[in-house]
N, CA, C and O atoms as CSV, one atom per row, in Angstrom:
chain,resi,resn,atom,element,x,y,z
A,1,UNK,N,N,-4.525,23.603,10.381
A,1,UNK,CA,C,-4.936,24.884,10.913
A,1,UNK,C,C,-5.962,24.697,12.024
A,1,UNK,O,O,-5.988,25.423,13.018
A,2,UNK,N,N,-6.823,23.666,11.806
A,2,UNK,CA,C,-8.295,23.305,12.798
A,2,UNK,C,C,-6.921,23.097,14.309
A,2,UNK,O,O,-7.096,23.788,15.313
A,3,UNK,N,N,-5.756,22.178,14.253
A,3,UNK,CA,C,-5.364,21.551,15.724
A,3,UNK,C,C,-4.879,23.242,16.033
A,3,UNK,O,O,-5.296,23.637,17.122
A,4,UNK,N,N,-4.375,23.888,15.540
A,4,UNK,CA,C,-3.323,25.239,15.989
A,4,UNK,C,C,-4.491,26.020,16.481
A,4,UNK,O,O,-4.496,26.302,17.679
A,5,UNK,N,N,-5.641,26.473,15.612
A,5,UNK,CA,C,-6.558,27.308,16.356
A,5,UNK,C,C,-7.427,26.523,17.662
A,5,UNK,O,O,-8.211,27.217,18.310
A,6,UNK,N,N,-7.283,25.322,17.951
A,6,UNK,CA,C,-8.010,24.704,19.060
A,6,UNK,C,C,-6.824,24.409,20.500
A,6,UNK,O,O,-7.015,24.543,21.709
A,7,UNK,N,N,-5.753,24.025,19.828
A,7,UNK,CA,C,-4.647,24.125,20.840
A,7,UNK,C,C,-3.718,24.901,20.216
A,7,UNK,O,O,-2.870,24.537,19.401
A,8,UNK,N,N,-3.960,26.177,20.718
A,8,UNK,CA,C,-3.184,27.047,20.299
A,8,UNK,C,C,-1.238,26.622,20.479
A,8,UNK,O,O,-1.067,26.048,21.554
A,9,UNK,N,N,-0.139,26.765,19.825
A,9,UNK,CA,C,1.319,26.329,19.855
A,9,UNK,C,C,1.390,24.533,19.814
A,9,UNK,O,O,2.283,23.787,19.410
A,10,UNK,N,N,0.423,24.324,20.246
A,10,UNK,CA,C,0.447,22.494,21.261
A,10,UNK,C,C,-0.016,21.728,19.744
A,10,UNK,O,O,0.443,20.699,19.247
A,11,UNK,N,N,-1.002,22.566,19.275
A,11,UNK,CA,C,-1.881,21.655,17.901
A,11,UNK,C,C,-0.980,21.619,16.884
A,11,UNK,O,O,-0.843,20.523,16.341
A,12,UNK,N,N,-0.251,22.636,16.435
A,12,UNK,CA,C,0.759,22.496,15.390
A,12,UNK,C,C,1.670,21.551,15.891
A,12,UNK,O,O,1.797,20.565,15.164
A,13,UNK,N,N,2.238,21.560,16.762
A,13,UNK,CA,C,3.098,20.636,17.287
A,13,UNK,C,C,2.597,19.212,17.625
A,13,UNK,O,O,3.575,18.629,18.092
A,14,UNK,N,N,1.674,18.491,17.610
A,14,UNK,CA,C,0.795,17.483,17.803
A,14,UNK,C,C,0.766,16.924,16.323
A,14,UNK,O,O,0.589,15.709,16.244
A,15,UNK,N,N,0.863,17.391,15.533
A,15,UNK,CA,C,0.224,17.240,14.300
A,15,UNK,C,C,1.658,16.891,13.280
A,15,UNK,O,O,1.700,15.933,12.508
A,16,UNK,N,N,2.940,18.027,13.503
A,16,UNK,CA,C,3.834,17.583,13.035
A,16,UNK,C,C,4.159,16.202,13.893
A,16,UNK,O,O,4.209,15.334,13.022
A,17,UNK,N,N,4.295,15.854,14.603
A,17,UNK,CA,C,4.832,14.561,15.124
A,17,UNK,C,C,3.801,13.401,14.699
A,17,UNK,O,O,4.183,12.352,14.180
A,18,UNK,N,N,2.704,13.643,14.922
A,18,UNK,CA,C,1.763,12.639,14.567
A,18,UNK,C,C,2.499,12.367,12.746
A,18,UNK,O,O,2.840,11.192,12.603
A,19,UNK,N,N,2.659,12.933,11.934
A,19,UNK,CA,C,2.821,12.772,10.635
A,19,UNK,C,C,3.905,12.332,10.351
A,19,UNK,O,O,3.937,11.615,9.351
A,20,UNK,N,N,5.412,12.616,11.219
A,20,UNK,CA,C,6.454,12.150,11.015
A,20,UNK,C,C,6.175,10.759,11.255
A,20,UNK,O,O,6.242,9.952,10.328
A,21,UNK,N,N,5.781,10.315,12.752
A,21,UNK,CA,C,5.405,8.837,12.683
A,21,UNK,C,C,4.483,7.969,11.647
A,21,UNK,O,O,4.460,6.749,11.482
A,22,UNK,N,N,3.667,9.088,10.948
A,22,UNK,CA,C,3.040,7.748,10.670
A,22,UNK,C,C,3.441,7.524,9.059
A,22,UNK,O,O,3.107,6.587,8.333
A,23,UNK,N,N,4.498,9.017,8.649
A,23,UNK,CA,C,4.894,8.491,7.760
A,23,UNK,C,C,6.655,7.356,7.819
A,23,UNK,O,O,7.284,6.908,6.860
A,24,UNK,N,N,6.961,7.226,9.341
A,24,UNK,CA,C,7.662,6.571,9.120
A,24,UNK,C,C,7.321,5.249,9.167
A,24,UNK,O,O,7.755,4.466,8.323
A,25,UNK,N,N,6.204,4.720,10.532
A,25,UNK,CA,C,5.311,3.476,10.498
A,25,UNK,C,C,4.978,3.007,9.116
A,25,UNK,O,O,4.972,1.781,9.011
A,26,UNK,N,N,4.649,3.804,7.836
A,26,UNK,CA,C,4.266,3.497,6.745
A,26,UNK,C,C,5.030,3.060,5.861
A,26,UNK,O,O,4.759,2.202,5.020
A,27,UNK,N,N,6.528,3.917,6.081
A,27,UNK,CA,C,7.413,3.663,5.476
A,27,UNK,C,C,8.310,1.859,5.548
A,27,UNK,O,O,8.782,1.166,4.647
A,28,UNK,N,N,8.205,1.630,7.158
A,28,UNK,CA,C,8.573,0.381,7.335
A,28,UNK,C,C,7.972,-0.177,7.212
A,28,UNK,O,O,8.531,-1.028,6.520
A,29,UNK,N,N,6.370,-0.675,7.464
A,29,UNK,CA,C,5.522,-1.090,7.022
A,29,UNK,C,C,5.548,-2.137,5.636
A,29,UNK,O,O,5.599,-3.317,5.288
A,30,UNK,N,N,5.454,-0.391,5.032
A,30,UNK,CA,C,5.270,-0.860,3.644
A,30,UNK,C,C,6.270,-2.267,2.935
A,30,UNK,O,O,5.935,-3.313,2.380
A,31,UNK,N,N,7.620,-1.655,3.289
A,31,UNK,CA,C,9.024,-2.182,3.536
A,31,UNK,C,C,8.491,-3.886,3.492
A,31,UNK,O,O,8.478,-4.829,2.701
A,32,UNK,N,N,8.203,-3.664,4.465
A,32,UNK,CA,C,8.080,-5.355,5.176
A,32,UNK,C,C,7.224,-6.212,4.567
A,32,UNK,O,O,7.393,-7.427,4.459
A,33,UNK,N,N,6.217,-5.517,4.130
A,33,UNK,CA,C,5.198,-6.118,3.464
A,33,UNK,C,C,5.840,-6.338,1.929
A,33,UNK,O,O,5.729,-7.478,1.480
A,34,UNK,N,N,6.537,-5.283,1.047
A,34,UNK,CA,C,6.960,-5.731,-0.157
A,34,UNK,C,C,8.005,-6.723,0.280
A,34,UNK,O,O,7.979,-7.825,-0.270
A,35,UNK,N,N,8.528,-6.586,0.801
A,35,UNK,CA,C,9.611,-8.067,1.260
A,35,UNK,C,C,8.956,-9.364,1.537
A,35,UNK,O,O,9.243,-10.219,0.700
A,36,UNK,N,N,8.594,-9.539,1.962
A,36,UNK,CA,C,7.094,-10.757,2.149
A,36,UNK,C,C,7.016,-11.345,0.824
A,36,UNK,O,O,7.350,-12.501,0.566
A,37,UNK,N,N,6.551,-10.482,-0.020
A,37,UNK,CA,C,6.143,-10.317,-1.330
A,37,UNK,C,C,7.011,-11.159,-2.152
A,37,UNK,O,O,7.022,-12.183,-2.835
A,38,UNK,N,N,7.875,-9.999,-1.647
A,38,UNK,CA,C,9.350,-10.725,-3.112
A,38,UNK,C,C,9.698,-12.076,-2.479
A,38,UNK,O,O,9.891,-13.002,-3.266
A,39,UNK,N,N,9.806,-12.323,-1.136
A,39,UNK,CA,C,10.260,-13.636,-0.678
A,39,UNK,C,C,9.494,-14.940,-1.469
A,39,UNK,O,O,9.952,-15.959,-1.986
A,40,UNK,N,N,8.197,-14.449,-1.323
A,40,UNK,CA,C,7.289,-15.280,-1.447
A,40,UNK,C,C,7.244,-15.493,-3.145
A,40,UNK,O,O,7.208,-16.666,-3.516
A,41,UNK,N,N,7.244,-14.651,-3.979
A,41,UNK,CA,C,7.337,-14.592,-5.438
A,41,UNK,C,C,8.738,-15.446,-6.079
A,41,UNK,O,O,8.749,-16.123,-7.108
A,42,UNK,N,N,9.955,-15.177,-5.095
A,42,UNK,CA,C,11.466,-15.417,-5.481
A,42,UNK,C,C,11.879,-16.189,-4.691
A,42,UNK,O,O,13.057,-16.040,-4.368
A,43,UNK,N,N,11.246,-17.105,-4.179
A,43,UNK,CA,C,11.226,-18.567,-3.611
A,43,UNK,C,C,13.228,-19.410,-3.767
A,43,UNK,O,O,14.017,-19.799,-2.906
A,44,UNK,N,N,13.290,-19.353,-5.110
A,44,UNK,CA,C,14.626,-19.976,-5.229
A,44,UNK,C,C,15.935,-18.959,-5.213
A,44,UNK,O,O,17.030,-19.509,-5.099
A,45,UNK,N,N,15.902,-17.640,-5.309
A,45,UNK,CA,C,16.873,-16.824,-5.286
A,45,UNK,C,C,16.496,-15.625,-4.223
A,45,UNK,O,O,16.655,-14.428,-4.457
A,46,UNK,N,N,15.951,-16.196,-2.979
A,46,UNK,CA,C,15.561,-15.553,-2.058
A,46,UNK,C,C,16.565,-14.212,-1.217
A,46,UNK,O,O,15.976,-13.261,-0.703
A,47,UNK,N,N,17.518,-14.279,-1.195
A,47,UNK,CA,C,18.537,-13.601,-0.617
A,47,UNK,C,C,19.129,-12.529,-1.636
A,47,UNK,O,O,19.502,-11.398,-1.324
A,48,UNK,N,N,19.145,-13.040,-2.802
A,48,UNK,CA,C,19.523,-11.808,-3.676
A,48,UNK,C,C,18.527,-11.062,-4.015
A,48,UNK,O,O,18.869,-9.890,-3.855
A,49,UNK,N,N,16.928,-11.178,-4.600
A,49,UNK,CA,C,15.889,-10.868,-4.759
A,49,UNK,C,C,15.526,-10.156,-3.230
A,49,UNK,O,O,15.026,-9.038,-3.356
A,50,UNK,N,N,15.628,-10.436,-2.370
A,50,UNK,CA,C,15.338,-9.862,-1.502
A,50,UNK,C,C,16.455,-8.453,-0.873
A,50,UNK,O,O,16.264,-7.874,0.196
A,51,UNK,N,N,17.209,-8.250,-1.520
A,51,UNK,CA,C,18.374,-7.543,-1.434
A,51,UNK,C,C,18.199,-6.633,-2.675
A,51,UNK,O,O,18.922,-5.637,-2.707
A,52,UNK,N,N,17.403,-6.820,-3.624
A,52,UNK,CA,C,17.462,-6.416,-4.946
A,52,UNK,C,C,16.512,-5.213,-4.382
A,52,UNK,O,O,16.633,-3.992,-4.479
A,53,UNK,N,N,15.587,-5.969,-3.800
A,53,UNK,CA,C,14.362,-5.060,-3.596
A,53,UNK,C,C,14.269,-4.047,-2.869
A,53,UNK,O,O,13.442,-3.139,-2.955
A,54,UNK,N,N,15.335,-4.205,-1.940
A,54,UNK,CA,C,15.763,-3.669,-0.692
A,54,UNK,C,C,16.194,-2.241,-1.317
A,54,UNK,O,O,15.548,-1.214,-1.107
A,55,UNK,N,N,17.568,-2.308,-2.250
A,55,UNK,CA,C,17.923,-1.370,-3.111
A,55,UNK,C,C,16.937,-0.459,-3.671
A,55,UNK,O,O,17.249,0.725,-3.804
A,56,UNK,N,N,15.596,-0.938,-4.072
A,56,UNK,CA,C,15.013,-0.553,-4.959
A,56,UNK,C,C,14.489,0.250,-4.587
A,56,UNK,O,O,14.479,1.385,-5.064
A,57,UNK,N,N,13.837,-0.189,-3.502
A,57,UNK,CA,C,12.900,0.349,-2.056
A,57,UNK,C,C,13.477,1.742,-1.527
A,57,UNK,O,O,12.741,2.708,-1.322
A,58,UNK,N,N,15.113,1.765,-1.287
A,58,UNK,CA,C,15.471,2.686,-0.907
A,58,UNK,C,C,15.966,3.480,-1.794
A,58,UNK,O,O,16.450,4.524,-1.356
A,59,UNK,N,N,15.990,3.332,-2.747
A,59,UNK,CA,C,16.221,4.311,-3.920
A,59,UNK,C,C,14.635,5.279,-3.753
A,59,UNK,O,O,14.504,6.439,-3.364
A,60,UNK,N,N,13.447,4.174,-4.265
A,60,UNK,CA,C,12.089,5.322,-4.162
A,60,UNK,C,C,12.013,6.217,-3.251
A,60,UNK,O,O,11.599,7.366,-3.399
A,61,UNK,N,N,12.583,5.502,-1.853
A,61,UNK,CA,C,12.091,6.828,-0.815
A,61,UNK,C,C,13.011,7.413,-0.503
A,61,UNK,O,O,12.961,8.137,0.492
A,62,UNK,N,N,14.356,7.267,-1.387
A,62,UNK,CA,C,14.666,8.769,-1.648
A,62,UNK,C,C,14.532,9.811,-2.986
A,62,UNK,O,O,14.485,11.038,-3.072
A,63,UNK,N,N,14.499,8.863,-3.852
A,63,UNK,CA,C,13.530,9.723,-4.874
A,63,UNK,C,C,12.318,10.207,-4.205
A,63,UNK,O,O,12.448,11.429,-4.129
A,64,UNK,N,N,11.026,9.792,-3.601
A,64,UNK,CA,C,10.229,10.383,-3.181
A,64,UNK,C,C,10.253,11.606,-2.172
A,64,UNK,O,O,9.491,12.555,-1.984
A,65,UNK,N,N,11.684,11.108,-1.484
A,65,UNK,CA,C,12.034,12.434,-0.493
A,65,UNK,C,C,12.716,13.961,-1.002
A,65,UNK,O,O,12.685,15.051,-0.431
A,66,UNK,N,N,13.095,13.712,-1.804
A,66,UNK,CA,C,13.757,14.784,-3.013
A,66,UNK,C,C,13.047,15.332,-4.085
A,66,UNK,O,O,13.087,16.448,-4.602
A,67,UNK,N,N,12.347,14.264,-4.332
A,67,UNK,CA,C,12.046,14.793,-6.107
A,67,UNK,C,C,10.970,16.027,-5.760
A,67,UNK,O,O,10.813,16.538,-4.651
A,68,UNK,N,N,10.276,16.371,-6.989
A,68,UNK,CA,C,9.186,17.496,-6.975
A,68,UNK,C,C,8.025,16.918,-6.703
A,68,UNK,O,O,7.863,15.884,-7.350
A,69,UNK,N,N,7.019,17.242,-5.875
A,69,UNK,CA,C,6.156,16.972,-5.631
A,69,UNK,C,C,5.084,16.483,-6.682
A,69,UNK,O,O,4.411,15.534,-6.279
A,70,UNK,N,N,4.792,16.938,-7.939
A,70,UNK,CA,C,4.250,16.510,-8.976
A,70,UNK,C,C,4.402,15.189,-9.816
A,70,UNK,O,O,3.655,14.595,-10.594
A,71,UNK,N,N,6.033,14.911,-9.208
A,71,UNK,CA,C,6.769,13.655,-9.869
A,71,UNK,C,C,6.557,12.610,-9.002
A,71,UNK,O,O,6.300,11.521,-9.515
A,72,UNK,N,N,6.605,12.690,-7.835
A,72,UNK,CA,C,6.166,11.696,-6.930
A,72,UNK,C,C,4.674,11.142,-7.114
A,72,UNK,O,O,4.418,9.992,-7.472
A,73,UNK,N,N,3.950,11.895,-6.886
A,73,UNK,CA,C,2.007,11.577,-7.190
A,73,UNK,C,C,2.669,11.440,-8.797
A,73,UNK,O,O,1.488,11.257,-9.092
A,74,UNK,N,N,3.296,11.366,-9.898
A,74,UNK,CA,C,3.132,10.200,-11.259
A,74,UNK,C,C,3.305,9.075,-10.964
A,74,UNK,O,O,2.573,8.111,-11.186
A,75,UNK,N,N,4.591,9.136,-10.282
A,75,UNK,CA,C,5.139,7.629,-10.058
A,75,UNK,C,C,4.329,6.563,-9.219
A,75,UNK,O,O,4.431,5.336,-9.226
A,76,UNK,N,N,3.323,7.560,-8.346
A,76,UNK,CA,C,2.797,7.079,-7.192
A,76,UNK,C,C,1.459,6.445,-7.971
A,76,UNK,O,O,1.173,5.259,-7.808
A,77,UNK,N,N,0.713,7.260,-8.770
A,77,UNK,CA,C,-0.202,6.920,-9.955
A,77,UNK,C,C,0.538,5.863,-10.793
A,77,UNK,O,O,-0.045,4.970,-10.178
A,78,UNK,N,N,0.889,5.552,-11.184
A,78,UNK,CA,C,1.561,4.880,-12.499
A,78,UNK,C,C,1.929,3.399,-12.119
A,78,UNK,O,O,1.788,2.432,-12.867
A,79,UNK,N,N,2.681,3.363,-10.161
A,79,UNK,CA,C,2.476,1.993,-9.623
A,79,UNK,C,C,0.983,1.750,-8.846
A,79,UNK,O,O,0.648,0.758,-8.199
A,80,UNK,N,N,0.452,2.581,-9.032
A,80,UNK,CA,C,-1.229,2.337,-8.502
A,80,UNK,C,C,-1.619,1.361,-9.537
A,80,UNK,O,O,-1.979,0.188,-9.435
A,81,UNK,N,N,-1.459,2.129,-10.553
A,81,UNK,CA,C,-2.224,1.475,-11.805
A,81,UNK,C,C,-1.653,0.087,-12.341
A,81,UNK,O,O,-2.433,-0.784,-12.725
A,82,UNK,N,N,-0.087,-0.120,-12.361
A,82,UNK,CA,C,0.478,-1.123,-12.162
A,82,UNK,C,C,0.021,-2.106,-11.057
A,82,UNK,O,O,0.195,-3.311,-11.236
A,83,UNK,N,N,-0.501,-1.688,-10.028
A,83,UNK,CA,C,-1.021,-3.154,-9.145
A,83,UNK,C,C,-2.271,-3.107,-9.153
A,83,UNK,O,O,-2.650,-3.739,-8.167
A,84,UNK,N,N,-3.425,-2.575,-9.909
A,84,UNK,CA,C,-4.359,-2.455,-10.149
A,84,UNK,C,C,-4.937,-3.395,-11.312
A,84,UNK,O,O,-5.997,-4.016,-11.392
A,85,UNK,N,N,-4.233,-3.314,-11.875
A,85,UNK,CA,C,-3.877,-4.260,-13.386
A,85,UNK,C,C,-4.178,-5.640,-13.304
A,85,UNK,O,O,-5.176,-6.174,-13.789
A,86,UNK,N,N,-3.120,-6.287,-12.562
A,86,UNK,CA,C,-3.279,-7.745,-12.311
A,86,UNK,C,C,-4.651,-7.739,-11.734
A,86,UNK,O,O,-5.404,-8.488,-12.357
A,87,UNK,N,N,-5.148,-7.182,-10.832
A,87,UNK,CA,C,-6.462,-7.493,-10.088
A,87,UNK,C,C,-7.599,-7.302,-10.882
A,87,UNK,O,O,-8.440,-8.199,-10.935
A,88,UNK,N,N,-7.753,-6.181,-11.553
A,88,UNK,CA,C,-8.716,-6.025,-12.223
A,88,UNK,C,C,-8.907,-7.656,-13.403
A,88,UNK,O,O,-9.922,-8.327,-13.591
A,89,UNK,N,N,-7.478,-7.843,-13.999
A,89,UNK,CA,C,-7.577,-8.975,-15.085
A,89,UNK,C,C,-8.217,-10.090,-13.953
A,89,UNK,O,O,-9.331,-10.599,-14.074
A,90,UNK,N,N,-7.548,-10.279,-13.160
A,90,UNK,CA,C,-8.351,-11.525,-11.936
A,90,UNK,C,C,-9.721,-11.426,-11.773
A,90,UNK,O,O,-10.391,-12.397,-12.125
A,91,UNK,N,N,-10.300,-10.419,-11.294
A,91,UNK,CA,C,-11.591,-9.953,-11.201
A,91,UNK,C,C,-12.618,-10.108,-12.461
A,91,UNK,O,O,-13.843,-10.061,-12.346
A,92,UNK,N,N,-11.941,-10.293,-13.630
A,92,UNK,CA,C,-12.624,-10.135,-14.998
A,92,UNK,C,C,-12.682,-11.718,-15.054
A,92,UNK,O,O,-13.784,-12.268,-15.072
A,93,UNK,N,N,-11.923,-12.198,-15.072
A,93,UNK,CA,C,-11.735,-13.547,-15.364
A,93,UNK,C,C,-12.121,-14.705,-14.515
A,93,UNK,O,O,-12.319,-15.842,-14.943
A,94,UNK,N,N,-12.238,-14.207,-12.898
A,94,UNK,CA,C,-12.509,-14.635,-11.694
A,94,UNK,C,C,-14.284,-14.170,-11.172
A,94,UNK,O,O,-14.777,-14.318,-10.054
A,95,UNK,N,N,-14.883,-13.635,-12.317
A,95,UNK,CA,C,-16.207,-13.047,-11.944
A,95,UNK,C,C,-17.117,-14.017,-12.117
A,95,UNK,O,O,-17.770,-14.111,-11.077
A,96,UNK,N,N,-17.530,-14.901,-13.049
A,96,UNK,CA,C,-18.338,-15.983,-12.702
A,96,UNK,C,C,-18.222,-17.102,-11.612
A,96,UNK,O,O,-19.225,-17.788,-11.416
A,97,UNK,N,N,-16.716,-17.430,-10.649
A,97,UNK,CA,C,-16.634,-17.991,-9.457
A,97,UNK,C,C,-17.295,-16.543,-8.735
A,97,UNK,O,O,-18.484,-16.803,-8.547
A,98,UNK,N,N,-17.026,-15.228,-8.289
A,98,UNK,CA,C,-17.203,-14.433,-7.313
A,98,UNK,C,C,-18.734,-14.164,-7.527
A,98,UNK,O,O,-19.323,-13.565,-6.627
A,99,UNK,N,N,-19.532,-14.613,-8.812
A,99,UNK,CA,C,-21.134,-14.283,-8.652
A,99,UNK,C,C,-22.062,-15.421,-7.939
A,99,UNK,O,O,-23.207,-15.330,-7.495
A,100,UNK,N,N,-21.172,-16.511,-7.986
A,100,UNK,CA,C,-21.389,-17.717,-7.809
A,100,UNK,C,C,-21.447,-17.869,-6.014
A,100,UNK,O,O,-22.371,-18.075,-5.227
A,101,UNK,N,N,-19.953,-17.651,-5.852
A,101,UNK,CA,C,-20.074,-17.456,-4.303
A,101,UNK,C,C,-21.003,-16.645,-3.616
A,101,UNK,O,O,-21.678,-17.007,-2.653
A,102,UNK,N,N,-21.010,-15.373,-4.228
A,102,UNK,CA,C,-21.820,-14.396,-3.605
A,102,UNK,C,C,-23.252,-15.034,-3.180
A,102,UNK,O,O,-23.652,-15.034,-2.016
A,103,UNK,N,N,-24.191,-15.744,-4.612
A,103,UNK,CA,C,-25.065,-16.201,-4.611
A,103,UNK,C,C,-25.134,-17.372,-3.663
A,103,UNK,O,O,-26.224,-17.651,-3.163
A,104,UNK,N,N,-24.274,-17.939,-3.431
A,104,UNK,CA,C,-24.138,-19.019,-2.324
A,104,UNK,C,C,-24.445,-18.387,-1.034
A,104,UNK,O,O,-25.410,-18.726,-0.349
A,105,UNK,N,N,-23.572,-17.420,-0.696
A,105,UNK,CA,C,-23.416,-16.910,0.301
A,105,UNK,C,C,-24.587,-16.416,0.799
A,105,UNK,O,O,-24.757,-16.456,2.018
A,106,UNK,N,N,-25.437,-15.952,0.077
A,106,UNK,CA,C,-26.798,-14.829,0.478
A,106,UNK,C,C,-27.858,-16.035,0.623
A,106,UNK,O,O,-28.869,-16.029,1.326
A,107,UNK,N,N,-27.422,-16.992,-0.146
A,107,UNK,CA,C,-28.832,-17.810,0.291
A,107,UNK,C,C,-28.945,-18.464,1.288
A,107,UNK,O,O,-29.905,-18.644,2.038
A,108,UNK,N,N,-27.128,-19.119,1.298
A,108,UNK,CA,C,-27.080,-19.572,3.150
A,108,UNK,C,C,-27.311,-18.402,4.493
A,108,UNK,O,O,-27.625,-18.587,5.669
A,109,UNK,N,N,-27.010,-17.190,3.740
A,109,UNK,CA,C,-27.348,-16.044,4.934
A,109,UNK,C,C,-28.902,-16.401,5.131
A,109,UNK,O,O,-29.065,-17.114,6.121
A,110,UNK,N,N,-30.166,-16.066,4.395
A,110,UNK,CA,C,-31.619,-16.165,4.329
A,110,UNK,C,C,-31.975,-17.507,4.831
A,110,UNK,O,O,-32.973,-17.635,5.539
A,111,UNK,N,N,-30.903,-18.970,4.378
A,111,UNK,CA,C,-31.605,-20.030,4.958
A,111,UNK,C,C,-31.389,-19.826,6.982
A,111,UNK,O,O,-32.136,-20.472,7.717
A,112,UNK,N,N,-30.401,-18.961,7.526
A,112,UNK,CA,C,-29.969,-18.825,8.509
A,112,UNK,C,C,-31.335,-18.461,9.242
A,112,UNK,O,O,-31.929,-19.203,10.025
A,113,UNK,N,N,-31.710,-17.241,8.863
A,113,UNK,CA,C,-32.508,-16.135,9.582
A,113,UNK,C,C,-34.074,-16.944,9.383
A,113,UNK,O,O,-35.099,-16.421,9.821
């Protein structure tokens, strides 16, 4: 509403295009980056795994393009929390190296200055 009342016809129209792109930039994006992923995870069955995912990928964003808006933000929550998971266990388990570094780090910062 702020772009339409400042450029009146021009701001609404600025705003839908800005969003189509950047939800399509996001969309491939994303794409590319989970492919990376699986390549890198599925090392010996690279071509089918990477084809698997492909499927998978385009199934969500058309479930996400269809479904109800309420169902999308679950699913969208539910793989949040799913890649949240592994990190947090890393972080728990990985916290006496990361207090360690830190402490390294700050004292070589102070021996600097």
């Amino acid at each position: 509403q702020a772009f339409g009342q400042a450029l009146p016809y021009l701001g609404n129209v600025v705003i839908s295009i800005s969003t189509v792109f950047f939800a399509l930039s996001t969309i491939l994006g994303w794409a590319y980056y989970g492919e990376v992923c699986v390549t890198y995870l599925f090392k010996s069955h690279q071509k089918s795994a990477v084809l698997v995912y492909r499927l998978i990928y385009i199934a969500f964003v058309f479930i996400g393009a269809v479904a109800e808006i309420e169902i999308v933000w679950l699913i969208a929550d539910c793989f949040n929390v799913l890649m949240a998971l592994p990190n947090l266990i890393a972080l728990t388990v990985l916290s006496k190296v990361v207090v360690d570094a830190t402490k390294k780090h700050f004292e070589n910062k102070l021996e600097i200055k």
